[in-house]
C-alpha positions as CSV (number, residue, x, y, z in Angstrom):
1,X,94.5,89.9,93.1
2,X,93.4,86.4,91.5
3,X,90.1,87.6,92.7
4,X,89.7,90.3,90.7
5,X,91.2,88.1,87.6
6,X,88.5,85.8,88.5
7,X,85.5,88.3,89.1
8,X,86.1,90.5,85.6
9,X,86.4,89.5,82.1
10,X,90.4,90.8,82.4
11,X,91.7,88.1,80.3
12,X,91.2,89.7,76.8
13,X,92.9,92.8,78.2
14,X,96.6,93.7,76.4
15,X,97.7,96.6,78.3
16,X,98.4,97.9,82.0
17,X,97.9,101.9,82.7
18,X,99.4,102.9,86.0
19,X,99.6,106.4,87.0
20,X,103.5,107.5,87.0
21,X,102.7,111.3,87.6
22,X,106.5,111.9,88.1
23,X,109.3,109.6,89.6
24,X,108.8,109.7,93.0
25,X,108.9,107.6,96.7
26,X,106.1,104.8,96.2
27,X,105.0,105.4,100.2
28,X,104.2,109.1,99.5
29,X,101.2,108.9,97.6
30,X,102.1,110.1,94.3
31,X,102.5,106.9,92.0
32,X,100.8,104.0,92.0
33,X,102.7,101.6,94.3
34,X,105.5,99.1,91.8
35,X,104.0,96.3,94.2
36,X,100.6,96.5,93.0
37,X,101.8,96.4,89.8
38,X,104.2,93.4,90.1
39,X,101.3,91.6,91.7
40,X,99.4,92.4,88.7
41,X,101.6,91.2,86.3
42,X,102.1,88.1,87.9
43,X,99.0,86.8,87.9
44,X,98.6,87.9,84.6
45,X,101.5,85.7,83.4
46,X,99.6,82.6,85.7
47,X,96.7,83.4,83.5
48,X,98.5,83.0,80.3
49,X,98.2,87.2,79.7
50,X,101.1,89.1,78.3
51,X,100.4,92.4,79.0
52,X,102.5,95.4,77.7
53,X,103.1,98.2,80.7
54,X,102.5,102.2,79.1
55,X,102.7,105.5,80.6
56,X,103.3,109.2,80.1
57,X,103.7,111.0,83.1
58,X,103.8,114.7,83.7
59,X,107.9,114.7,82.8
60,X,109.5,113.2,79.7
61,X,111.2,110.9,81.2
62,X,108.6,110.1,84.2
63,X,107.5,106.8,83.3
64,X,110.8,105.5,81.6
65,X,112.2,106.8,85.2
66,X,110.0,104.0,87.1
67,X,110.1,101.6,84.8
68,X,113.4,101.1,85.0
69,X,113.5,102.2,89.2
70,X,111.0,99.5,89.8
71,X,112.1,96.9,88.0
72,X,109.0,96.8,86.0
73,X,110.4,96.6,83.1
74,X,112.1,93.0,83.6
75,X,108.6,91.8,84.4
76,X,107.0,93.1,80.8
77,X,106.9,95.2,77.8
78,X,107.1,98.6,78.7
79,X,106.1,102.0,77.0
80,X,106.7,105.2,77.4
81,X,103.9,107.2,76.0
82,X,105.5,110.9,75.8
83,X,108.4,109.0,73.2
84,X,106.0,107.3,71.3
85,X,104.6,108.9,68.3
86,X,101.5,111.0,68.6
87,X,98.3,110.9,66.1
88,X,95.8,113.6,65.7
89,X,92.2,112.0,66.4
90,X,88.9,113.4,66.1
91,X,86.5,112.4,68.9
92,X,83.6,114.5,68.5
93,X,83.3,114.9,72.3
94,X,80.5,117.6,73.4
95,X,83.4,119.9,74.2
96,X,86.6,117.9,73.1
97,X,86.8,117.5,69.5
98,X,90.2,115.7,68.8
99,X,93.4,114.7,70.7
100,X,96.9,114.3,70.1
101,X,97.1,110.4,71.4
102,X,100.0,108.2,72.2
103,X,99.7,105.3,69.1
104,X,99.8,102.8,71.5
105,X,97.3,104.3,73.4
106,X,95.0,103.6,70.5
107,X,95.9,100.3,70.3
108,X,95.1,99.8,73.7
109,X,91.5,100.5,73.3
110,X,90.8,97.8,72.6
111,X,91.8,96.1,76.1
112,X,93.5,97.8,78.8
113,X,93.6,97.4,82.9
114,X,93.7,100.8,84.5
115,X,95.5,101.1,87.8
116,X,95.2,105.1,89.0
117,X,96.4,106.0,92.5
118,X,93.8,107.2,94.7
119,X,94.5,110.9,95.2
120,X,92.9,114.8,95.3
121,X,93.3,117.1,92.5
122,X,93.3,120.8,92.4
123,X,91.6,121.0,89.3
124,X,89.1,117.9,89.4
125,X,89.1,117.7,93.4
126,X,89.9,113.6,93.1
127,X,92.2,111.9,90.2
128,X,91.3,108.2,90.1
129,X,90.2,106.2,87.0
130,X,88.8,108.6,84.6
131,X,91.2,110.6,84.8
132,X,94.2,108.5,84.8
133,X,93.7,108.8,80.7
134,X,95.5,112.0,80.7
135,X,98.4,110.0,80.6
136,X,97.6,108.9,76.9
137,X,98.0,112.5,75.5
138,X,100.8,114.9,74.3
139,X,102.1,117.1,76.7
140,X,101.6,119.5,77.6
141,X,98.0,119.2,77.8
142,X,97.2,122.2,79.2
143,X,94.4,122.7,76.6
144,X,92.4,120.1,78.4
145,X,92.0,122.7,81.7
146,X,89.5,125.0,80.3
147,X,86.0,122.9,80.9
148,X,88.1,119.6,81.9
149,X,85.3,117.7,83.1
150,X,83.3,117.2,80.6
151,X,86.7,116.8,78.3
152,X,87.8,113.9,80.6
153,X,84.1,112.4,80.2
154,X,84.8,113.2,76.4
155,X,88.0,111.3,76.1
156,X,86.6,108.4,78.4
157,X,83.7,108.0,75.8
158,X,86.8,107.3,73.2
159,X,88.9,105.4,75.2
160,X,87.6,103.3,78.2
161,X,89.7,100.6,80.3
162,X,88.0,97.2,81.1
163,X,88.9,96.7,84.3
164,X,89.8,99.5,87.1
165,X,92.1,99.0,90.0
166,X,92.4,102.2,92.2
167,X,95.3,102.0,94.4
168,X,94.4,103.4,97.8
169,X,96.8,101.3,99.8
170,X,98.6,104.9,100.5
171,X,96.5,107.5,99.4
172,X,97.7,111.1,98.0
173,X,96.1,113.7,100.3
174,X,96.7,117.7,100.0
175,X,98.3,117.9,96.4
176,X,98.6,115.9,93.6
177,X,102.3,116.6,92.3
178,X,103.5,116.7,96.2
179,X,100.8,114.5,98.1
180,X,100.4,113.9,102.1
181,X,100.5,110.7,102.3
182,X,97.6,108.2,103.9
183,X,97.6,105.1,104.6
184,X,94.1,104.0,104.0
185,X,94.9,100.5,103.0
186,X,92.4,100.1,100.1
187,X,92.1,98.8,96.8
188,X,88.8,99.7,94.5
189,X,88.4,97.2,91.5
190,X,85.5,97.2,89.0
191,X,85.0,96.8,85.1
192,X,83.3,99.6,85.1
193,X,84.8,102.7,85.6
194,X,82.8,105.4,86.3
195,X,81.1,103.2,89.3
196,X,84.6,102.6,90.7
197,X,85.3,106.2,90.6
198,X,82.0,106.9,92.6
199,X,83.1,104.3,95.4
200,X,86.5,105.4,95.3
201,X,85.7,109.2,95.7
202,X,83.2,108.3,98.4
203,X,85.6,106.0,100.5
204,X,88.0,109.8,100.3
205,X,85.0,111.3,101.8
206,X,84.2,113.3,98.5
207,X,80.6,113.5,97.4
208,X,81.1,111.7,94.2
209,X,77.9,114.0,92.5
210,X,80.3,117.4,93.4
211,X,83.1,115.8,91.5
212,X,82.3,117.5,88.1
213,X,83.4,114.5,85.3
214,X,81.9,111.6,87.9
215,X,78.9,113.4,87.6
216,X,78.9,114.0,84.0
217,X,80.0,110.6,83.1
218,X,77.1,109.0,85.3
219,X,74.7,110.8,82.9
220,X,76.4,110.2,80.2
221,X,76.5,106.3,80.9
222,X,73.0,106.2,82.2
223,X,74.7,104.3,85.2
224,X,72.3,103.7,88.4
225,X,74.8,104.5,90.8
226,X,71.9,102.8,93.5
227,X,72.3,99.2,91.6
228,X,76.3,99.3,92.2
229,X,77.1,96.1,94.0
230,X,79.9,96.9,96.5
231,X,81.4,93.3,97.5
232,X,83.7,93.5,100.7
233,X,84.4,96.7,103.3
234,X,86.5,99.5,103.7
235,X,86.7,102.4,106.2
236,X,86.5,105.7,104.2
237,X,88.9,108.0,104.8
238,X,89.2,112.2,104.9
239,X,91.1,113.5,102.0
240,X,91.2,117.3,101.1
241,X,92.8,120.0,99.2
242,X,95.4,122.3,100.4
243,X,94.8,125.9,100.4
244,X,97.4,126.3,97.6
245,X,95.6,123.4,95.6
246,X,92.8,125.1,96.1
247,X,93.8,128.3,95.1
248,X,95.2,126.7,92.0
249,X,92.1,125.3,90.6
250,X,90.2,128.4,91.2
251,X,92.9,129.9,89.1
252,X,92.6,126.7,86.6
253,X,96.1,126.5,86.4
């Protein structure tokens, strides 16, 4: 992990965004693991960062849930986003015009460390970085589902992390809510986010360009996904959808 602190500009960053979908088993591949996070947090505190942990989670009391579970927060500040109060924002998006947003969540824009878990979706077919800001919203957010690609490329274009950590260390294969787990025994860091999305996806072997908001957010950024500098190896692993999942996002449910 001091690797990372030392490779990115991390140290100006406030806040740390993991993805606690729902309280859950660490080792199944539905939360980002606590361990990560405690590592995390601990080299933050070596480097003289304070940083405030915040999350929403699909249930009221997801985050507050694994907070407390994890012992997270004895280690820092914690939020949980679905309590906090909720701001109506215009974003003028192509598609998503405003958002009800967490208030911290807007502080946090202006430094956070985004640690998603690396897992399929029904809807988006992978849920890793860009997506991990659906934790920042009211629920539900169902209103996001009709032409959710380009609203997740909408909302990154408002609110973008600094640094990406994707935790593949047990990946989330078959479902998102009720994953299979993998044990791949990755992690995919960058500062930006859309080209650690693309290397994530591909190491889940997912075409990145048939994952609708990485491919919208790579025009949108103008990123060169052929001047991506990869540093270090890992074997790519098969991740797919269930037939229910699959069912499901046909239905857009």
């Amino acid at each position: 992990m001091e690797k990372v602190f030392d490779l990115f500009e991390i140290f100006d960053c406030k806040f740390l965004k993991p993805n606690f979908l729902k309280f859950d088993d660490p080792d199944k591949g539905c939360i980002t693991h606590p361990v990560l996070l405690r590592e995390i947090l601990r080299c933050a505190k070596e480097y003289g960062m304070d940083l405030t942990v915040i999350e929403g989670g699909f249930f009221r009391k997801s985050a507050e849930e694994c907070f407390r579970a994890f012992g997270i927060d004895k280690l820092a500040r914690c939020v949980n986003l679905n309590e906090d109060e909720f701001l109506e924002v215009k974003i003028d998006g192509k598609v998503l015009k405003s958002v009800e947003i967490a208030r911290t969540a807007l502080e946090a824009r202006r430094g956070f460390i985004s640690v998603p878990k690396m897992k399929v979706h029904h809807l988006t077919k992978v849920t890793l970085g860009i997506k991990n800001n659906m934790g920042f919203l009211k629920k539900p957010a169902i209103y996001m589902h009709p032409q959710i690609d380009q609203k997740l490329v909408d909302l990154l274009n408002f609110i973008c992390p600094k640094i990406t950590i994707v935790d593949g260390v047990v990946g989330g294969n078959l479902s998102e809510m009720f994953p299979k787990p993998i044990k791949h025994g990755v992690m995919v860091a960058s500062d930006d986010v859309v080209a650690c999305d693309f290397v994530a996806a591909s190491l889940m072997n997912v075409n990145p360009f048939e994952v609708g908001h990485i491919r919208l957010a790579i025009e949108s950024r103008g990123l060169n996904v052929e001047e991506i500098e990869i540093i270090g190896e890992a074997e790519s692993r098969k991740y797919s959808l269930s037939l229910l999942s699959k069912f499901l996002g046909k239905l857009k449910i």
